[in-house]
N, C-alpha and C positions, 0 to 999 in steps of 0.2 A: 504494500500500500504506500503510494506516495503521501507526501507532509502536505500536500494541498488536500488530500482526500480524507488524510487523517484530521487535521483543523476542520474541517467539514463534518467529519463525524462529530466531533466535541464538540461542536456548538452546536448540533442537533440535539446530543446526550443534554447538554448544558439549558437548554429548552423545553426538556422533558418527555424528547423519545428516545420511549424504553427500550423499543428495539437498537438500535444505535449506542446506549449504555450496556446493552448484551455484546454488541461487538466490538466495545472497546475492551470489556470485561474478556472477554473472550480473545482477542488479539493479544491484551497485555500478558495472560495466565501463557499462550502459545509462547511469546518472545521472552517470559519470566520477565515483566516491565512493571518491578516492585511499585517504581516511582509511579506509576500511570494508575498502578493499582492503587495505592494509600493515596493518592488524589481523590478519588472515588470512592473509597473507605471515609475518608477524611468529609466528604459531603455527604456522605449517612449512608452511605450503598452497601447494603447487610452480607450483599452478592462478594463484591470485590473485596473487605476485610477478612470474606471466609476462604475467599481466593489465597488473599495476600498471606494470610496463617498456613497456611497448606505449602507455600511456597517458602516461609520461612521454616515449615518443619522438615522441608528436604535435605 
């Protein structure tokens, strides 16, 4: 995914489609993108903090 497409999904996440927060969720767990993940932990995303613990129990 390029950075133009990826900025493009954030700000739909950032808007409040869910689906586009699955695939950032889902992107960052793929590339282990701690940072991307505890951004979206850090805005209350229940998804992406159980991701991020998963990733940090590896």
């Amino acid at each position: 995914m390029t950075e133009p497409e990826l900025s493009a999904l954030r700000e739909r996440a950032e808007h409040g489609d869910t689906s586009a927060t699955d695939e950032l969720i889902e992107l960052a767990t793929e590339q282990d993108n701690m940072d991307e993940l505890r951004r979206l932990a850090d805005q209350g995303n229940t998804t992406a903090a159980e991701q991020l613990a998963e990733l940090t129990a590896e």
